[in-house]
Backbone as CSV, one residue per row, in Angstrom:
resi,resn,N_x,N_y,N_z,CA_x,CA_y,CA_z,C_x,C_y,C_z
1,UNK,119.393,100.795,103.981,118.437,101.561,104.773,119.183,102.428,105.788
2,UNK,118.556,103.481,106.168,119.109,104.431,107.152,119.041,104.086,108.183
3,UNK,120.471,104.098,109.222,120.419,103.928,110.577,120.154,104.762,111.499
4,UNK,119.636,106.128,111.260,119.761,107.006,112.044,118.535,108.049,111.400
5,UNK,118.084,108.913,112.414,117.018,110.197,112.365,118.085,111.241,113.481
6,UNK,117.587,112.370,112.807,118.434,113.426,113.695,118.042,114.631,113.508
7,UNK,117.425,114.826,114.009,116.648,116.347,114.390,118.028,117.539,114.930
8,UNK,117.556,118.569,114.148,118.475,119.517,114.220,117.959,121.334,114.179
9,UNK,117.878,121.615,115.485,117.620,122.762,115.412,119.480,123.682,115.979
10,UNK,119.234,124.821,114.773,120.708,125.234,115.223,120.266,126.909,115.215
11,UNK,120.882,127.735,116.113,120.310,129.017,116.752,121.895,129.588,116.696
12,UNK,122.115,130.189,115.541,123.457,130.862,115.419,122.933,132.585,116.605
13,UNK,123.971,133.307,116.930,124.161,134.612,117.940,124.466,135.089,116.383
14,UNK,124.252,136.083,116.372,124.777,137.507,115.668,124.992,138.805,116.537
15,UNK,126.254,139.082,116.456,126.735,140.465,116.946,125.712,141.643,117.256
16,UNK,124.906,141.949,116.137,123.992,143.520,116.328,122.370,142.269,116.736
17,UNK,122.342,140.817,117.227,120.653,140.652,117.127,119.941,140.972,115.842
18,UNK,120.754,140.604,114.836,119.789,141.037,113.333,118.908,139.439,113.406
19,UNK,118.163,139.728,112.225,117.329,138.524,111.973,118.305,137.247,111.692
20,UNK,117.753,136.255,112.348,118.593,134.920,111.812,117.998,134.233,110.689
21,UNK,116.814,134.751,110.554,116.214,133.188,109.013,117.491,133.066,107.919
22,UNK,117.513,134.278,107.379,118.861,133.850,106.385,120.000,132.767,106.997
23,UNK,120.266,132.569,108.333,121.181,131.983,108.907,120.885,130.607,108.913
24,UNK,119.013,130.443,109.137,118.545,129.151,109.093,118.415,128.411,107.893
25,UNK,117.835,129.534,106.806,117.834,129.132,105.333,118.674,128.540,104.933
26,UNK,120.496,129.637,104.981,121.652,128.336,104.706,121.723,127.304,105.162
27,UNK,121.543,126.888,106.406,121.639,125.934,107.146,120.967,124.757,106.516
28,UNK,119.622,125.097,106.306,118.788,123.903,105.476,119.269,123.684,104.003
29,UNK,120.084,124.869,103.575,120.295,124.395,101.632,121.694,123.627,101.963
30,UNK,122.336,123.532,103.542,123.456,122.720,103.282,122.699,121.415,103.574
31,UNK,122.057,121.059,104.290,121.232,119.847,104.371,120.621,119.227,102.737
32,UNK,120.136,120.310,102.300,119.525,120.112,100.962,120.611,119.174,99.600
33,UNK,121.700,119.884,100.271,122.600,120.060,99.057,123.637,118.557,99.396
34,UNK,123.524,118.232,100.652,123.724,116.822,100.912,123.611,115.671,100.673
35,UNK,122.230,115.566,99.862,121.394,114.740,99.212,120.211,113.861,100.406
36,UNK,120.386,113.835,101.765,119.750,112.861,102.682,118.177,113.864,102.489
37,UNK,117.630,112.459,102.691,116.108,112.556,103.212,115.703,113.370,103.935
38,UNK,115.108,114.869,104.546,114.702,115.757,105.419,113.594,116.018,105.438
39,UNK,113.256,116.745,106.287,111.551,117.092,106.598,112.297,118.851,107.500
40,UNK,111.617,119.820,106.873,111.495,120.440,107.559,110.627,120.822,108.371
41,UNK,110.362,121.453,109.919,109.594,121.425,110.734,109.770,123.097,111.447
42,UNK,108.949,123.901,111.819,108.753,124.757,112.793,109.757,125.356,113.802
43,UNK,110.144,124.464,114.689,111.463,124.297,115.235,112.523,123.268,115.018
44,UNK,112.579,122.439,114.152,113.699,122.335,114.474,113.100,120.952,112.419
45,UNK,114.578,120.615,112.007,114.829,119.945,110.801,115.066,118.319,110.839
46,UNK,114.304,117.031,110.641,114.479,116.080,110.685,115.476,115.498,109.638
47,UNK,116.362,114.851,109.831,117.419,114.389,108.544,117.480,112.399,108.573
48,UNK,117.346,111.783,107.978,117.222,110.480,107.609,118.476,109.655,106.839
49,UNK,119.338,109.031,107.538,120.381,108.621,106.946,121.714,107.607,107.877
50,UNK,122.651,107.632,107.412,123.901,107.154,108.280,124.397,107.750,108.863
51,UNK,123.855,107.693,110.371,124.605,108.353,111.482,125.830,109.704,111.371
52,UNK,126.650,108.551,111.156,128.315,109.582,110.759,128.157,110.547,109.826
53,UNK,127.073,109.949,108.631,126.585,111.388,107.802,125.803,112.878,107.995
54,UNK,125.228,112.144,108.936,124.591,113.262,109.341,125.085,114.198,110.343
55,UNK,125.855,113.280,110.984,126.667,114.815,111.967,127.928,115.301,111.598
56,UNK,127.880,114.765,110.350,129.316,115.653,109.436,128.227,116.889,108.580
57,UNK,127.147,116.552,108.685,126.310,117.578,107.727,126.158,118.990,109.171
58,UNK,125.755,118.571,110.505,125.636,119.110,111.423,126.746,120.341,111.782
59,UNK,128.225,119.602,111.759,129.809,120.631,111.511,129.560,121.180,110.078
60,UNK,129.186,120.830,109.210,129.227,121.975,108.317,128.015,122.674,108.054
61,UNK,127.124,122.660,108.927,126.128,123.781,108.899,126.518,124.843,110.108
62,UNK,127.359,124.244,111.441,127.615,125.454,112.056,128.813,126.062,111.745
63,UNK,129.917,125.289,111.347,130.971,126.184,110.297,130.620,127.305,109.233
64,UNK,129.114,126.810,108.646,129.409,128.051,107.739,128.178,129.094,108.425
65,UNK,127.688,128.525,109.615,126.866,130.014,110.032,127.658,130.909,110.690
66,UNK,129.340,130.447,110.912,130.078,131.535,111.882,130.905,131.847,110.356
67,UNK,131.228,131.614,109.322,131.338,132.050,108.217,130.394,132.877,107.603
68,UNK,129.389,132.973,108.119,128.395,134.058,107.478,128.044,135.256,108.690
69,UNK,129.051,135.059,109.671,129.440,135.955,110.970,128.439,135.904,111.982
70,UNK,127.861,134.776,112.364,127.942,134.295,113.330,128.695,134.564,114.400
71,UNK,128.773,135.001,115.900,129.851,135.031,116.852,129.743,133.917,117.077
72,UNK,128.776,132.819,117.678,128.414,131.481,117.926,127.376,130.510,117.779
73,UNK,127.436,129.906,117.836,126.582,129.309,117.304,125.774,127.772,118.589
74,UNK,124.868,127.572,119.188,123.893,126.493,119.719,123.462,125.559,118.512
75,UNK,123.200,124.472,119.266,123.238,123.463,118.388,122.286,122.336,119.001
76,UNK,121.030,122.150,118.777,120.562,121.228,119.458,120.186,119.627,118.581
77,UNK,120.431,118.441,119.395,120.625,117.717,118.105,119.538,116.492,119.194
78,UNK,119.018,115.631,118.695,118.195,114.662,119.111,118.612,113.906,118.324
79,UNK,118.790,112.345,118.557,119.218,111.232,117.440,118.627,109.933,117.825
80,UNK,118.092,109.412,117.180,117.464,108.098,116.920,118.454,107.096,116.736
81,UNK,119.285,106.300,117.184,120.367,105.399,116.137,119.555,104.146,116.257
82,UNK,119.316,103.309,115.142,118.731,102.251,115.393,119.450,101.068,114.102
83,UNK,120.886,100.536,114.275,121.399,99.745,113.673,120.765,98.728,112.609
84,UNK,119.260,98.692,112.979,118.577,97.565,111.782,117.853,98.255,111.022
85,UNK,117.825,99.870,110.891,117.391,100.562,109.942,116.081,101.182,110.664
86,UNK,115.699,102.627,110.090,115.071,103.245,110.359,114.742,104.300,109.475
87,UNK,113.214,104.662,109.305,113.384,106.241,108.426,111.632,106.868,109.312
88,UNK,111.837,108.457,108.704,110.425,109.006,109.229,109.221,108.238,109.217
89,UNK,109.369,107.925,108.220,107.310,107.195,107.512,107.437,105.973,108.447
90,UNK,108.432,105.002,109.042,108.100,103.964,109.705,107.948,104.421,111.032
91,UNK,108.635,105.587,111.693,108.300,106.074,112.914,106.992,106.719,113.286
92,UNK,106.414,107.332,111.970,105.481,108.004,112.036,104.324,107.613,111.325
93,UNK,103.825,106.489,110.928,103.092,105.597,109.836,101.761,106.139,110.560
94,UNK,101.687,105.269,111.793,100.181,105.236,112.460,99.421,106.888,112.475
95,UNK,100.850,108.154,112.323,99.706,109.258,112.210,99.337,110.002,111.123
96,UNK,99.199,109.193,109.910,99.008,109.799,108.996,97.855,108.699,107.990
């Protein structure tokens, strides 16, 4: 079972202020392409898994938004760690 939830909203800068969705899009197909449990959300991407996994997924989503020229990149991260296991549907059961 997963020890960890980790919400991830990441707000790459671009040089000229062009649109960022393409910036966000990659961002989520590297999550995708990870294999962990996600939920995407409005502001910001829920991810479901082992801790250490998920914030190695976190460095390589802002590595490749300054690879897709990015000047910098914000990073906001919220984390749940809960050692005896945890996932969305048990945090969130009662509202659905």
């Amino acid at each position: 079972m997963a020890n960890s939830l980790v919400s991830v909203q990441i707000i790459p800068k671009t040089e000229k202020y062009e649109d960022v969705i393409p910036y966000v899009d990659a961002a989520i197909a590297i999550i995708d392409a990870s294999g962990v449990k996600y939920e995407v959300h409005p502001l910001e991407t829920t991810m479901e898994g082992e801790l250490s996994s998920l914030l190695q997924i976190i460095e390589k989503m802002n590595v490749k938004m300054i690879e897709l020229g990015a000047i910098n990149v914000i990073t906001q991260v919220k984390i749940l760690y809960q050692p005896s296991g945890i996932t969305m549907e048990k945090l969130t059961e009662k509202y659905h």
